[in-house]
C-alpha positions as CSV (number, residue, x, y, z in Angstrom):
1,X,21.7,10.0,19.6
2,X,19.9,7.8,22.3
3,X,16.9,9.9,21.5
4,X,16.8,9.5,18.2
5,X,17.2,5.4,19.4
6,X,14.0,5.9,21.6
7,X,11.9,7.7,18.7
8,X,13.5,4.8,16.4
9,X,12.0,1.9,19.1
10,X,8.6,3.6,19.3
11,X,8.1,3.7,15.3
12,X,9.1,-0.1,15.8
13,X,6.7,-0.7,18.7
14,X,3.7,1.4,16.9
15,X,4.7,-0.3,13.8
16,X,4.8,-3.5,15.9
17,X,0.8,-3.0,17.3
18,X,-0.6,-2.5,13.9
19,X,0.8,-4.7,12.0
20,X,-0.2,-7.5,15.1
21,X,-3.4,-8.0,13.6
22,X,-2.1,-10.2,10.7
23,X,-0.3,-12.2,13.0
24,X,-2.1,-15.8,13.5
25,X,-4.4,-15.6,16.5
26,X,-2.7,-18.6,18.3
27,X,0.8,-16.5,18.0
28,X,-0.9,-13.3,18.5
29,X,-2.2,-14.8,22.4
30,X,1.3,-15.5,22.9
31,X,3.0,-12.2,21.8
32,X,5.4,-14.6,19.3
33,X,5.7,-12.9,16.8
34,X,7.2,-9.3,16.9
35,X,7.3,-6.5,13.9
36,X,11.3,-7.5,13.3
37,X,10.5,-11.3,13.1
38,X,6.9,-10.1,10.5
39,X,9.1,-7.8,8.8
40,X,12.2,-11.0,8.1
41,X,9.1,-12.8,7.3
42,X,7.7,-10.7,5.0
43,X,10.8,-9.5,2.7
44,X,12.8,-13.0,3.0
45,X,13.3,-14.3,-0.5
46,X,12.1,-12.6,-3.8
47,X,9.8,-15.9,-4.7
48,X,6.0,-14.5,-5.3
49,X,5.0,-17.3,-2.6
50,X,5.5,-15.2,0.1
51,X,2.9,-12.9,-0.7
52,X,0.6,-15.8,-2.3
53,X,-3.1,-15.1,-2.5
54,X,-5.0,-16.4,0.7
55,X,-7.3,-19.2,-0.3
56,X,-10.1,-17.5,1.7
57,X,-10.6,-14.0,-0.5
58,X,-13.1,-13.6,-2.9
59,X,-10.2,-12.3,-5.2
60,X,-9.0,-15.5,-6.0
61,X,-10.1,-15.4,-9.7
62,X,-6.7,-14.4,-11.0
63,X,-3.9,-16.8,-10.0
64,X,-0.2,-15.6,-9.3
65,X,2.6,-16.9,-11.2
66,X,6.6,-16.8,-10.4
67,X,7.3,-13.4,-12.5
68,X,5.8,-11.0,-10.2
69,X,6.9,-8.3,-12.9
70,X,3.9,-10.0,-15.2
71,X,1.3,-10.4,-12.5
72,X,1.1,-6.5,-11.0
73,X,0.1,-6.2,-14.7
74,X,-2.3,-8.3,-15.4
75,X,-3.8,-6.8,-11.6
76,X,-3.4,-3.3,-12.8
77,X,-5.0,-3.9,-16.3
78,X,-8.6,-5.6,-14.6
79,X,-8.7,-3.5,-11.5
80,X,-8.4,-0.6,-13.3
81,X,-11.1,-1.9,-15.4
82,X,-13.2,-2.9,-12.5
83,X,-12.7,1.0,-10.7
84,X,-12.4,2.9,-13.8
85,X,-8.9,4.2,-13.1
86,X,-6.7,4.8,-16.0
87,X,-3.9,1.6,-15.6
88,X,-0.6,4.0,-16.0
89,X,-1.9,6.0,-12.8
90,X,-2.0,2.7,-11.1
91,X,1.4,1.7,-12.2
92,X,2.9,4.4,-11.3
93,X,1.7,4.8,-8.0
94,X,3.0,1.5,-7.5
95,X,6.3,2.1,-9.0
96,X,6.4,5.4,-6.8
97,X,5.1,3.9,-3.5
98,X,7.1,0.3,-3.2
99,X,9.1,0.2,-6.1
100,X,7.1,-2.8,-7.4
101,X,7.8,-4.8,-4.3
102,X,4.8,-6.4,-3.1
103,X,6.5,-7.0,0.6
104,X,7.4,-3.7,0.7
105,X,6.9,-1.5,4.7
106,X,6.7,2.0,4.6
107,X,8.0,4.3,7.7
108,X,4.9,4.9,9.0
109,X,2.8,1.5,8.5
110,X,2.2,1.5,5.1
111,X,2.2,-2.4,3.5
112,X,2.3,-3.5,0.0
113,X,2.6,-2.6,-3.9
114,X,0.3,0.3,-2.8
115,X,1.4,1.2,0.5
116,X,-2.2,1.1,2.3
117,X,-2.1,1.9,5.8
118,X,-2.6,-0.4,8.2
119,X,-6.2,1.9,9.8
120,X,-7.3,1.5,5.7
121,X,-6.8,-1.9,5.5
122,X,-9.7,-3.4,7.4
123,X,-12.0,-0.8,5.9
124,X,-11.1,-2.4,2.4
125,X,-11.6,-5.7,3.1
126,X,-8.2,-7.2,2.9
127,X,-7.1,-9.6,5.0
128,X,-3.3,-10.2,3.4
129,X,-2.0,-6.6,2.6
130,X,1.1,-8.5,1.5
131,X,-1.0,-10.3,-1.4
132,X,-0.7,-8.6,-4.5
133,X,-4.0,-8.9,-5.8
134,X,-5.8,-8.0,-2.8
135,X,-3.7,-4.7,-2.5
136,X,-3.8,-3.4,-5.3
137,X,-7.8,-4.1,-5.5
138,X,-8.3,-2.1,-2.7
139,X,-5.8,0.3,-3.7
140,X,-7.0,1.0,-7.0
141,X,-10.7,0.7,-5.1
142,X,-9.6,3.5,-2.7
143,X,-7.4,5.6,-5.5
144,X,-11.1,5.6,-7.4
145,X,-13.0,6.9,-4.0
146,X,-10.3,9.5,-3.9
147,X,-10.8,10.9,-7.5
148,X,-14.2,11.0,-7.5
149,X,-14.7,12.5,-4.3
150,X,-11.9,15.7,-5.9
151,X,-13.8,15.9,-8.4
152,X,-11.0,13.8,-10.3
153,X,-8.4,16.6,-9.6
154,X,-4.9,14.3,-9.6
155,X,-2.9,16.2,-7.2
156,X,-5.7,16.2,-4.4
157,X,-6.8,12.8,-4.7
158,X,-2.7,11.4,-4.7
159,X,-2.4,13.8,-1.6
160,X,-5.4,12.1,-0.2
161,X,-4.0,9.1,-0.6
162,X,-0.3,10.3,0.7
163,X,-2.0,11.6,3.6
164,X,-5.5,11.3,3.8
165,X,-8.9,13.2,2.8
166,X,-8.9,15.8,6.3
167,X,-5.6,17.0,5.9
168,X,-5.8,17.5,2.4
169,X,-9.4,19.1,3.4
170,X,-7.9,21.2,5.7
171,X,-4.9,22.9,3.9
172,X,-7.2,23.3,0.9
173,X,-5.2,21.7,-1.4
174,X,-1.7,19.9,-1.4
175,X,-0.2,19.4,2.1
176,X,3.0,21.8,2.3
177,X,4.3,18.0,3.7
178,X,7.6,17.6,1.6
179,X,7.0,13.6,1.4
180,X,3.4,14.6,0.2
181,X,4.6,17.1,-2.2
182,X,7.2,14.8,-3.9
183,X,4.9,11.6,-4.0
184,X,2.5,13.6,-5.8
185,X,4.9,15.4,-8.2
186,X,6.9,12.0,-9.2
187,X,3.7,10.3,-10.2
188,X,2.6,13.0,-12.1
189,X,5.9,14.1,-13.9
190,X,6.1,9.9,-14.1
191,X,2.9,9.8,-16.0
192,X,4.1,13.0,-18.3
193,X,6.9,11.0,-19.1
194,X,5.1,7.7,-20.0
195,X,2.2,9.7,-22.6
């Protein structure tokens, strides 16, 4: 049990480093702000204010309302446009990843409708993983990447995405990863489901 404790406190601490780098500089210097006191910040109340837009993004076109329901749509329906990805696959990932919840933390790091991981995020340009629209832009950017570069085979680009494009590379197809495996089969049997 008290190893299982340790493994549980390093997750925390690794989860701790990388998600530092959305912490405000001034309470970044001081170490204030720890992954348990981002996380309470992050997932306190269900109000679509806590994962606002920043006012500094060049996403701020599209402007959140209260019903957070209604606004992953309307996100879904134009970046699917803007990356040529068919909406449902979108929505489902969503649904799959975070349940919908745009404050949502993975296990391993991952933040936000999509669950991007934290080494993705800075590559995509966001700045506020927790902010809807710039997650699932770079999301639905990255999902696109993914596709094209499978040659738009599903399961290989959603077990790029689970994983990423080397290990996916190396096993030659789907990951024998069980979380890998079921992430891929729920969006697919999901998008079965919805046609």
């Amino acid at each position: 049990m008290l190893e299982n404790m340790n493994r549980l406190v390093e997750k925390i601490d690794a989860l701790n480093k990388s998600l530092s780098i959305y912490a405000p500089k001034h309470k970044r210097r001081n170490n204030v702000n720890n992954f348990a006191q981002q996380l309470e910040a992050a997932t306190s109340g269900n109000n679509i204010s806590a994962c606002s837009p920043a006012t500094n993004t060049k996403n701020t076109d599209l402007q959140l309302s209260k019903n957070i329901n209604d606004d992953v749509k309307g996100l879904v329906e134009k970046y699917s446009k803007e990356y040529n990805v068919d909406p449902a696959l979108i929505q489902q990932l969503i649904t799959v990843a975070s349940a919908n919840n745009p404050n949502a933390v993975g296990k391993n790091g991952q933040v936000g409708l999509m669950q991007l991981n934290p080494a993705l995020l800075s590559q995509l340009g966001v700045t506020n993983p927790f902010d809807p629209q710039q997650n699932i832009s770079a999301g639905t950017n990255y999902l696109s990447q993914l596709l094209q570069n499978n040659s738009g085979n599903l399961p290989l680009a959603l077990a790029a995405y689970n994983t990423d494009p080397k290990t996916v590379k190396r096993f030659g197809g789907v990951p024998p990863y069980l979380e890998t495996q079921n992430f891929v089969n729920q969006i697919i049997s999901g998008l079965n489901k919805s046609e």
